[in-house]
VEXTI-746160 format. One record per residue: residue in three letters; z, y, x of N, C-alpha, C in turn; residue number from 1. Coordinates in steps of 0.05 Angstrom, whole numbers, plus 32768, in hexadecimal, padded with zeros to 4 digits. Each point is the difference from the previous one (the first is absolute). Layout:
<sites>
[site Ala; [Z; Y; X]; [Z; Y; X]; [Z; Y; X]; NUM]
...
</sites>
This chain:
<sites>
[site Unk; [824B; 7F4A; 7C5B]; [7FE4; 8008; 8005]; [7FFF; 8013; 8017]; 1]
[site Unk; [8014; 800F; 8006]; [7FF9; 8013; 8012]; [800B; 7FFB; 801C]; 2]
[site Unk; [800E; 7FEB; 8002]; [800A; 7FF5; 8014]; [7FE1; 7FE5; 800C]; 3]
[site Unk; [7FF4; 7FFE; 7FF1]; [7FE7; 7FF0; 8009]; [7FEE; 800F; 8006]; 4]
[site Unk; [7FFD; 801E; 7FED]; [7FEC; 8014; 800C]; [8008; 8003; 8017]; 5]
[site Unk; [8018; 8008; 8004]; [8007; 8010; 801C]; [8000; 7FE6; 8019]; 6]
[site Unk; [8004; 7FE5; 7FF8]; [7FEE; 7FE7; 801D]; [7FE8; 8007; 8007]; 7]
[site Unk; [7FEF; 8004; 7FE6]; [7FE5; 7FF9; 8005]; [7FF3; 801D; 8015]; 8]
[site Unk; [8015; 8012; 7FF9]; [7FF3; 801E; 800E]; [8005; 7FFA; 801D]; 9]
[site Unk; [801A; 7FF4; 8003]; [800C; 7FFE; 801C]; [7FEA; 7FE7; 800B]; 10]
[site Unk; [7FFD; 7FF5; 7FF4]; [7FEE; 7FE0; 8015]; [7FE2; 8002; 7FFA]; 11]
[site Unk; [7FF9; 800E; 7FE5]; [7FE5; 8000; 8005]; [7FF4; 8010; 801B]; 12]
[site Unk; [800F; 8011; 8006]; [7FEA; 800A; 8018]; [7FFE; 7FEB; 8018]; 13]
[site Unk; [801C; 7FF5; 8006]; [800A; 7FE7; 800C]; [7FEB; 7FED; 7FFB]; 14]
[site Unk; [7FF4; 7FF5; 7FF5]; [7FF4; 7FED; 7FEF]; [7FEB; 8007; 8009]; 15]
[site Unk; [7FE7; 8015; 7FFE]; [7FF2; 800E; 8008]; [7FF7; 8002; 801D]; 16]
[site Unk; [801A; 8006; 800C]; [8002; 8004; 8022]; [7FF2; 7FDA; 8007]; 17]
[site Unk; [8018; 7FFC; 7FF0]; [7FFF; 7FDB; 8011]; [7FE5; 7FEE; 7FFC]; 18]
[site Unk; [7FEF; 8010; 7FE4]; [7FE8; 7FF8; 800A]; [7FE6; 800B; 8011]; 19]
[site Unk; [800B; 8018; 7FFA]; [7FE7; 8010; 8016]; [800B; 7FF7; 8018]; 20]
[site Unk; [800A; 7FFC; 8009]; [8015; 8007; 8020]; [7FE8; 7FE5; 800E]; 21]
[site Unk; [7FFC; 7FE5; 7FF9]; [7FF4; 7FF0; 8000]; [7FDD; 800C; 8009]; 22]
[site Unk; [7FF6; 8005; 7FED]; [7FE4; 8009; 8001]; [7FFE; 8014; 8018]; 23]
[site Unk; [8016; 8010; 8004]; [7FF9; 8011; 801A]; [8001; 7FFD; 800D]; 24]
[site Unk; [800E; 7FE2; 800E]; [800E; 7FFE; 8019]; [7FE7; 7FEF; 800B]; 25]
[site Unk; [7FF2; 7FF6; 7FDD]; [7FE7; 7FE8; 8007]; [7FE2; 8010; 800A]; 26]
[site Unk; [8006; 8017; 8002]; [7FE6; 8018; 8000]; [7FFB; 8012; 801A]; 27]
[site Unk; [8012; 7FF8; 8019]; [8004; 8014; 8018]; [7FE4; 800C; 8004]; 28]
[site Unk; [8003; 8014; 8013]; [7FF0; 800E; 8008]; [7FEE; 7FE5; 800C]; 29]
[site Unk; [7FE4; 8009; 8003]; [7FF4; 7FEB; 800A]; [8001; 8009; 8021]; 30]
[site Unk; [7FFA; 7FE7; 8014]; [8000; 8013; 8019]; [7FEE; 800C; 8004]; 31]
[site Unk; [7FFA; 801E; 8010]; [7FE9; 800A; 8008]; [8001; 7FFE; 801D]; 32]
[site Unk; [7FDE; 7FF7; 8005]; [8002; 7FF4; 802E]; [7FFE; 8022; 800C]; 33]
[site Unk; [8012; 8008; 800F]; [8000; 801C; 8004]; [7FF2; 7FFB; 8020]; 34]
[site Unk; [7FF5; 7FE9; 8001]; [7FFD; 8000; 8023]; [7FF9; 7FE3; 8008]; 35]
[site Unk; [7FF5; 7FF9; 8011]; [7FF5; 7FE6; 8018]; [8007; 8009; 8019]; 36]
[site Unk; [8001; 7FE2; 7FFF]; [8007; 7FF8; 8021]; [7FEE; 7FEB; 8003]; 37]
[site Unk; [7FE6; 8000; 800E]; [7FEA; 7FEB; 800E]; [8000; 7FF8; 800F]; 38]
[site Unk; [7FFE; 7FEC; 800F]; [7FF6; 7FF8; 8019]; [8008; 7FDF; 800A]; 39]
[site Unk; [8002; 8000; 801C]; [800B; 7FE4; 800E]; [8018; 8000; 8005]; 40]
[site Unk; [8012; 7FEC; 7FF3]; [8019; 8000; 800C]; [8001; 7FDD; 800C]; 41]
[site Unk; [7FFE; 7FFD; 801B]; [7FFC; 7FE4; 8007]; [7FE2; 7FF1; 8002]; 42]
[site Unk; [7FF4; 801A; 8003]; [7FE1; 7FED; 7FF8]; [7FF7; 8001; 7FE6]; 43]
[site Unk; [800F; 8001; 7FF6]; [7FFD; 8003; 7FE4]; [7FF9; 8017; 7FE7]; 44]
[site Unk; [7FF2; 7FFD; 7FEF]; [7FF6; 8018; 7FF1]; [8018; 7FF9; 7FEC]; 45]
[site Unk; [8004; 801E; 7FFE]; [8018; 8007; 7FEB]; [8002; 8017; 7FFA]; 46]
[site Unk; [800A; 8006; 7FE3]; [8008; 8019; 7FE9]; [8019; 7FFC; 7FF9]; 47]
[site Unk; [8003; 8019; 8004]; [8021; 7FFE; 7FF7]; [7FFB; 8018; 7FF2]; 48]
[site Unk; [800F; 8006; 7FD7]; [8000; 8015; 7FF3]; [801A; 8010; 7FFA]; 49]
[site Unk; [7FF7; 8017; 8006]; [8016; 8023; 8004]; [8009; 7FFE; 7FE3]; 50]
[site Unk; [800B; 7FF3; 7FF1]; [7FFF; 8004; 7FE6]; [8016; 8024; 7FEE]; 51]
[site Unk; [7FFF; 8003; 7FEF]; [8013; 800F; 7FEE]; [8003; 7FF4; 7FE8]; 52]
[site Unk; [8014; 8005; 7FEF]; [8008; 7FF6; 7FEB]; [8016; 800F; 7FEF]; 53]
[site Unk; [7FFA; 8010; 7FF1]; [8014; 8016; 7FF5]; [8006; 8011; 8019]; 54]
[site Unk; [8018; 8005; 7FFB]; [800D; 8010; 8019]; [8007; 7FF1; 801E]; 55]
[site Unk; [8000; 7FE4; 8001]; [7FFC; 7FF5; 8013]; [7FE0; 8000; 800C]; 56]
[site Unk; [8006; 7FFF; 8025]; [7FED; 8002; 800C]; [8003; 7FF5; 801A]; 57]
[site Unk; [7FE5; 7FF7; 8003]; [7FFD; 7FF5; 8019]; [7FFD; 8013; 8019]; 58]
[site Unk; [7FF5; 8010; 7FFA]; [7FF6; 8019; 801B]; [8014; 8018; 7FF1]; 59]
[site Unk; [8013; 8009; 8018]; [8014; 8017; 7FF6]; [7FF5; 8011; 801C]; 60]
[site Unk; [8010; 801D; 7FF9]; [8001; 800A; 8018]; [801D; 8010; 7FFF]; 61]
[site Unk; [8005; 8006; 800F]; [801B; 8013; 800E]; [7FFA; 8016; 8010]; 62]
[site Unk; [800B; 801A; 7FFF]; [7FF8; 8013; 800D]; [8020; 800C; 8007]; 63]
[site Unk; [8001; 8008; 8019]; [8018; 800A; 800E]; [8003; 801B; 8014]; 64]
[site Unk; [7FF4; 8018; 7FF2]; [7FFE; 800D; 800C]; [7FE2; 7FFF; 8008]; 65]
[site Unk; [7FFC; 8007; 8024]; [7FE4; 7FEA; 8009]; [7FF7; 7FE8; 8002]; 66]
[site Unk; [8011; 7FEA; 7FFB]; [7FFE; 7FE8; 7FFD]; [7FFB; 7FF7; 7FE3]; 67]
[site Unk; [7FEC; 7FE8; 800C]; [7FF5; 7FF1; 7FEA]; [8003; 7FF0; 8000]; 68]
[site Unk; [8007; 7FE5; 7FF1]; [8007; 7FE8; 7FFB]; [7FED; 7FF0; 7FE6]; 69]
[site Unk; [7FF4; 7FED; 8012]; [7FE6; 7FF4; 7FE8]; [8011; 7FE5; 7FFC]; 70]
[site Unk; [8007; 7FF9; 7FEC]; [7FF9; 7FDB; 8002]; [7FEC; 7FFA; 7FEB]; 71]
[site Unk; [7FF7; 7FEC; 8016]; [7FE7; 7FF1; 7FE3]; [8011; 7FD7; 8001]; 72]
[site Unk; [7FF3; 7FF9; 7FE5]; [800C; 7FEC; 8002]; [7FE7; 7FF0; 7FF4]; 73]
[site Unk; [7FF1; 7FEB; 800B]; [7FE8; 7FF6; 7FF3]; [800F; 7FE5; 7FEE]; 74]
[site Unk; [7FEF; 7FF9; 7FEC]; [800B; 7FE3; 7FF6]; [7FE3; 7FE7; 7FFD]; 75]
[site Unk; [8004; 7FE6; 800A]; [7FEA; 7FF6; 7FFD]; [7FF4; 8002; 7FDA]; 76]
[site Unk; [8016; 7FFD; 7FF0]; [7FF3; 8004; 7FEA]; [8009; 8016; 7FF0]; 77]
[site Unk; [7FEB; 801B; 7FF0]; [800B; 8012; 7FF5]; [8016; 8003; 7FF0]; 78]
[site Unk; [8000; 7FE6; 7FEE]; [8017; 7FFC; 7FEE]; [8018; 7FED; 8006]; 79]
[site Unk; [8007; 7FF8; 801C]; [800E; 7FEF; 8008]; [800C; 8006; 8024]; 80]
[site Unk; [8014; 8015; 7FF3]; [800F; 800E; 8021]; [800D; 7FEC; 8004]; 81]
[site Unk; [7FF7; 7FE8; 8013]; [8011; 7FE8; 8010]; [8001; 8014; 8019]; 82]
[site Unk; [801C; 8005; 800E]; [7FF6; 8007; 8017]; [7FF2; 7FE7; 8011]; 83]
[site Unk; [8004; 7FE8; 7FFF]; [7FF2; 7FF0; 8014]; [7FDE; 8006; 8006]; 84]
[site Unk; [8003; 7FFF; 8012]; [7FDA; 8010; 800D]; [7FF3; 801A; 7FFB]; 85]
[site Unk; [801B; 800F; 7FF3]; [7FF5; 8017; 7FFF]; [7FF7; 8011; 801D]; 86]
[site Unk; [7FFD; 801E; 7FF8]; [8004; 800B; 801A]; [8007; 801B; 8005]; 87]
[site Unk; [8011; 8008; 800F]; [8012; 801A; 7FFE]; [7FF0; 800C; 8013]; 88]
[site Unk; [8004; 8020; 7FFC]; [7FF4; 800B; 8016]; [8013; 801D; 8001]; 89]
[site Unk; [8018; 8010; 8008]; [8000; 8013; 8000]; [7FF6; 8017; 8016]; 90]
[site Unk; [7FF8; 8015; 7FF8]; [7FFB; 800D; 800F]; [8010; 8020; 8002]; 91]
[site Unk; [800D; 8008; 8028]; [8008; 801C; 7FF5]; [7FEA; 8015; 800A]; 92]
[site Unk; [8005; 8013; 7FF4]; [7FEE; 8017; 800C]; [800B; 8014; 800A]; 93]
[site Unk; [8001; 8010; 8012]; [8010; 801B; 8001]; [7FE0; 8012; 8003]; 94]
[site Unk; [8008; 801A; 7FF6]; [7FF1; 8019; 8003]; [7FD6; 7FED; 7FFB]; 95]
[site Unk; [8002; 7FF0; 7FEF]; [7FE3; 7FEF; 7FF8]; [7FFF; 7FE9; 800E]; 96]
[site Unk; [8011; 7FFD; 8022]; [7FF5; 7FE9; 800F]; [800F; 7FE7; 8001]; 97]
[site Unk; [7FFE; 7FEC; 8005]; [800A; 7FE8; 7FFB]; [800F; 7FFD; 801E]; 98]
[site Unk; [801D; 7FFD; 7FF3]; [8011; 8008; 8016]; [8014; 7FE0; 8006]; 99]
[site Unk; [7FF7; 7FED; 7FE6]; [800B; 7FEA; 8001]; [7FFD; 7FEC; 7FEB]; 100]
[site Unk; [7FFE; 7FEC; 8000]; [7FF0; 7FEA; 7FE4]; [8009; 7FDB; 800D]; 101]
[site Unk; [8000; 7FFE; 7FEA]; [8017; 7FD9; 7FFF]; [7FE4; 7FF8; 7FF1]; 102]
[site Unk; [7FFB; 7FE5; 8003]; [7FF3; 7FEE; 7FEC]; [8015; 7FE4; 8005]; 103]
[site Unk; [7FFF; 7FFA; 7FE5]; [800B; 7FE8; 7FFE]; [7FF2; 7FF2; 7FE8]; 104]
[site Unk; [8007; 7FE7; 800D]; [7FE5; 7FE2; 7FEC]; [8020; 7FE9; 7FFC]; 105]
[site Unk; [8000; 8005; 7FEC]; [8020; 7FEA; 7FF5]; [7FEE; 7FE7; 7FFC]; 106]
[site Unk; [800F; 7FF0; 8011]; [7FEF; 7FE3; 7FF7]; [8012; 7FEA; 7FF6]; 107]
[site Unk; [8016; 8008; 7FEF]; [8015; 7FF6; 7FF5]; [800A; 800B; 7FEB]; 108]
[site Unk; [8013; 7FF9; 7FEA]; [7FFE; 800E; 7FE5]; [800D; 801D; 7FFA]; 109]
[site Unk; [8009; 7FFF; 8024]; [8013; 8023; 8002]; [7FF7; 8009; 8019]; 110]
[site Unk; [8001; 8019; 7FFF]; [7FF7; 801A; 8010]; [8018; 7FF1; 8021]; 111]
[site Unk; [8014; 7FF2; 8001]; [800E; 7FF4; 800F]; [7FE7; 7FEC; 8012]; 112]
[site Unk; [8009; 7FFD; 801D]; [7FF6; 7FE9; 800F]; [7FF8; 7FE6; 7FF6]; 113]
[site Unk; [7FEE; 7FF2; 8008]; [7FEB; 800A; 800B]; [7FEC; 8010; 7FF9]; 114]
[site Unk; [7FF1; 8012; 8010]; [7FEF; 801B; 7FF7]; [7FEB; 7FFB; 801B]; 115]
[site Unk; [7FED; 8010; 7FF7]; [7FE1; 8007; 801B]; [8011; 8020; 7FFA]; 116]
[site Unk; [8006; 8008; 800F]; [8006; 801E; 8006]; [7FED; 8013; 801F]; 117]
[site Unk; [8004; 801B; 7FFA]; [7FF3; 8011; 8012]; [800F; 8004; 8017]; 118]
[site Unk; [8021; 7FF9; 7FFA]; [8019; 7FF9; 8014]; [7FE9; 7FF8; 801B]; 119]
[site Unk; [800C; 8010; 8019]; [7FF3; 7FE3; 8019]; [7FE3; 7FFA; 7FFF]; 120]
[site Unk; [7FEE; 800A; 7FEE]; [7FE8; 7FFA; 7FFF]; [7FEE; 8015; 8009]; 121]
[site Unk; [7FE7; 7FFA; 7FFD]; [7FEA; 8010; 8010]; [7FF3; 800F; 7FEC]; 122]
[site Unk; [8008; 8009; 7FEB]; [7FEC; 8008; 7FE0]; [7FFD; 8021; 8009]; 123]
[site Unk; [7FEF; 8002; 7FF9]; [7FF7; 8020; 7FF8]; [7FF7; 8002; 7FEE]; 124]
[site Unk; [8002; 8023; 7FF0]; [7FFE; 8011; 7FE5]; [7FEA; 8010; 8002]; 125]
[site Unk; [7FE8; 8004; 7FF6]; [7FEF; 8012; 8002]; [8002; 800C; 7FDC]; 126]
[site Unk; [800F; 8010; 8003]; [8002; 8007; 7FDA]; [7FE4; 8021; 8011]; 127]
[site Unk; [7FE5; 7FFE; 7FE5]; [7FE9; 800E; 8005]; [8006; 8016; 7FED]; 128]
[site Unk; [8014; 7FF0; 7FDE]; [8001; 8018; 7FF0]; [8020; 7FF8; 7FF3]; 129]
[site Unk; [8008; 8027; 8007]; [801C; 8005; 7FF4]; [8002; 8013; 7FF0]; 130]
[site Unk; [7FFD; 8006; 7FEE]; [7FFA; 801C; 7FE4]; [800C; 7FFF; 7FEF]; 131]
[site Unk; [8014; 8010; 7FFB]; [8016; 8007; 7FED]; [7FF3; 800B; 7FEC]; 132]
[site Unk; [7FFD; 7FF7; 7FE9]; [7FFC; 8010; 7FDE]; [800F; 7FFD; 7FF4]; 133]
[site Unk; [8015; 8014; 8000]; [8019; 8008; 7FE7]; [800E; 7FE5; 800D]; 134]
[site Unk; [800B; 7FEF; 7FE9]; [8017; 7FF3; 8007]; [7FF4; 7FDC; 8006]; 135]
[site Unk; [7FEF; 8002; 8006]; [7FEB; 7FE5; 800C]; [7FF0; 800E; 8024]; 136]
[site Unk; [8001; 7FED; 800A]; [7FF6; 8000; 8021]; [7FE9; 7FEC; 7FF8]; 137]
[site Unk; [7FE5; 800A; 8014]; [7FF5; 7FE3; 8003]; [7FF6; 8004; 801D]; 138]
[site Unk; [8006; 7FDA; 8004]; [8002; 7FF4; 801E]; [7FF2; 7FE7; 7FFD]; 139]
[site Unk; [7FEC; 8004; 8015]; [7FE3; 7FF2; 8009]; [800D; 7FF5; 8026]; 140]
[site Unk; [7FFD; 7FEE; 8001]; [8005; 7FF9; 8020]; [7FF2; 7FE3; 8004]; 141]
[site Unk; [8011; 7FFA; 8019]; [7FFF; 7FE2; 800A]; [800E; 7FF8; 8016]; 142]
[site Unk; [800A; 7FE3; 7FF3]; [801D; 7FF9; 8018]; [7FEA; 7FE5; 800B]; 143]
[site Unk; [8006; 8009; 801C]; [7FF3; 7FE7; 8012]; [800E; 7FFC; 8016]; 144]
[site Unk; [7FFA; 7FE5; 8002]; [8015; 7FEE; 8025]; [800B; 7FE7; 7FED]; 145]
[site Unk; [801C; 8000; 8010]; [8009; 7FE3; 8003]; [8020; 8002; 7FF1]; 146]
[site Unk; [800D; 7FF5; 7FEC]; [8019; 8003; 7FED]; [8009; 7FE7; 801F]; 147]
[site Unk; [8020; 800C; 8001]; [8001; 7FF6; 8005]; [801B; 7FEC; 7FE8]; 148]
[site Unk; [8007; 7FE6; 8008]; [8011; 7FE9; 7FF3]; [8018; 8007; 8004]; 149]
[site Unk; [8012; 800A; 7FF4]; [801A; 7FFC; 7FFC]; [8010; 7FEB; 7FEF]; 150]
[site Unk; [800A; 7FE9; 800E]; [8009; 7FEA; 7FF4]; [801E; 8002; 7FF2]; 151]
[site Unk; [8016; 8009; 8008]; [8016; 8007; 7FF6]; [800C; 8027; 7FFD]; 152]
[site Unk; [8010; 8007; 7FEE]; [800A; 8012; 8008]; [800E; 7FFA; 8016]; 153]
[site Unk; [7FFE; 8024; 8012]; [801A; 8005; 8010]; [7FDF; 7FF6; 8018]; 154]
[site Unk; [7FF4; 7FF3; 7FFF]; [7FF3; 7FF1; 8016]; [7FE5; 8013; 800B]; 155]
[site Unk; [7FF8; 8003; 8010]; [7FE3; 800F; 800D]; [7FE8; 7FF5; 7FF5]; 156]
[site Unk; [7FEF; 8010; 7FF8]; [7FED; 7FEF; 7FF0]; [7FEF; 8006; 8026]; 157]
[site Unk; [7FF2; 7FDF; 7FF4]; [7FED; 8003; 8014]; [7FE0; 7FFA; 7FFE]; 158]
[site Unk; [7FEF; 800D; 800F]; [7FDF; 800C; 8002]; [7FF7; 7FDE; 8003]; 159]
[site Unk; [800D; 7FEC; 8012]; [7FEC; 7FF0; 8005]; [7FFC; 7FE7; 7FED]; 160]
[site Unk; [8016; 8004; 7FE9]; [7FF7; 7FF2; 7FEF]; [7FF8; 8008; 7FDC]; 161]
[site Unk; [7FF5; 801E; 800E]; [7FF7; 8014; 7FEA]; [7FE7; 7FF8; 7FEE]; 162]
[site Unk; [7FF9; 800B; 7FF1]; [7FE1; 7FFF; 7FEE]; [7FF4; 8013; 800F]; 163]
[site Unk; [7FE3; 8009; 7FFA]; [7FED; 800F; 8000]; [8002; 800F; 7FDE]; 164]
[site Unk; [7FFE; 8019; 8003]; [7FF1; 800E; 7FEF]; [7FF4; 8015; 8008]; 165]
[site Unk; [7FEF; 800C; 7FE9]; [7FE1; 8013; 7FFF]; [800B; 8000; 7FE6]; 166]
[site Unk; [800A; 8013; 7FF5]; [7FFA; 8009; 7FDF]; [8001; 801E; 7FFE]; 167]
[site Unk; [7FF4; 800B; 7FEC]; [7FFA; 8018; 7FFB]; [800C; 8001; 7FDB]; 168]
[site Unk; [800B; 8023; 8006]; [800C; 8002; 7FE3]; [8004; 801E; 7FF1]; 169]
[site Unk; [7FF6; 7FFB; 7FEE]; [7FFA; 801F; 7FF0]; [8017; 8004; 7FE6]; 170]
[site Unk; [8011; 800D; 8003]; [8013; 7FFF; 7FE6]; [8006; 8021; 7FFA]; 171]
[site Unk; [8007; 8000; 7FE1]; [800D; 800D; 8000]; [801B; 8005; 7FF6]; 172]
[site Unk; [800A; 8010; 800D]; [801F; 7FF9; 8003]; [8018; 8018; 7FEF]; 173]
[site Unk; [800D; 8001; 7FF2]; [8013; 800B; 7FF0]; [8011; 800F; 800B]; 174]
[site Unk; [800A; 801B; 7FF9]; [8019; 8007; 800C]; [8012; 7FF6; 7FF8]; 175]
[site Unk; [801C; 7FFF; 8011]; [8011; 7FFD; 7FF2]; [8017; 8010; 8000]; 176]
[site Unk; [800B; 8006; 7FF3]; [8016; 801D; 7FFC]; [801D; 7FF5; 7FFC]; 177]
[site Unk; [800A; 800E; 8011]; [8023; 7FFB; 8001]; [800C; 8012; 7FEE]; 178]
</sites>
């Protein structure tokens, strides 16, 4: 008898675990949209969403001293990070001003070639709002010109067989701590 008491102590919690473990894993955080990205990419009207989801996030930031480091990462659907058609945007800042910024448009199932990148291209950044509250930033802008096509790694992306975009994007974005 006490050799069965002492299984049931040892595996009931076991037993326990193995069914909750199930129900939690079926319950994630739901995502919350921390941010948009609007506009024309190609002629085209398009949304791409800043999402969060527990401790994962779409919009982080980095701070280095005076430097700032934004990435935002849009997804065509809130609950479904395909990178294909999403759209990257990082931005750096030194001392508030925008001292350097990448956009990239993956139009394949990896962040790898082929891409519409800011590489070689004609795009400009008008970010209107940058405001630090505690351990969240929020950033209001707009990237406009011409992505340009990068067909392989290792290769020059080039302007003349780029897209058009006009999008504007308000997120807010997460620290992140080393």
């Amino acid at each position: 008898m006490t050799g069965k008491h002492a299984l049931w102590v040892w595996l009931g919690p076991w037993a326990l675990l193995s069914l909750a473990a199930p129900l939690a894993a079926s319950a994630p955080d739901e995502p919350e949209i921390s941010g948009s990205m609007v506009g024309l990419l190609d002629g085209e009207e398009r949304e791409w969403f800043i999402v969060s989801q527990g401790t994962d996030s779409n919009a982080t930031f980095t701070e280095l001293g005076d430097q700032v480091q934004i990435d935002l990462v849009g997804f065509v659907k809130p609950d479904d990070w395909q990178v294909r058609d999403s759209l990257s945007l990082s931005i750096t800042l030194e001392e508030g001003e925008v001292t350097n910024f990448d956009v990239l448009h993956p139009i394949g199932a990896t962040a790898m070639p082929p891409v519409f990148t800011s590489d070689n291209a004609s795009v400009r950044l008008n970010l209107s709002t940058y405001e630090v509250q505690g351990s969240k930033v929020h950033v209001v802008g707009r990237v406009e010109g011409v992505l340009a096509l990068q067909k392989e790694l290792g290769e020059e992306a080039v302007e003349d067989e780029g897209i058009g975009i006009s999008v504007e994007f308000d997120a807010e974005a997460s620290r992140l701590e080393y």
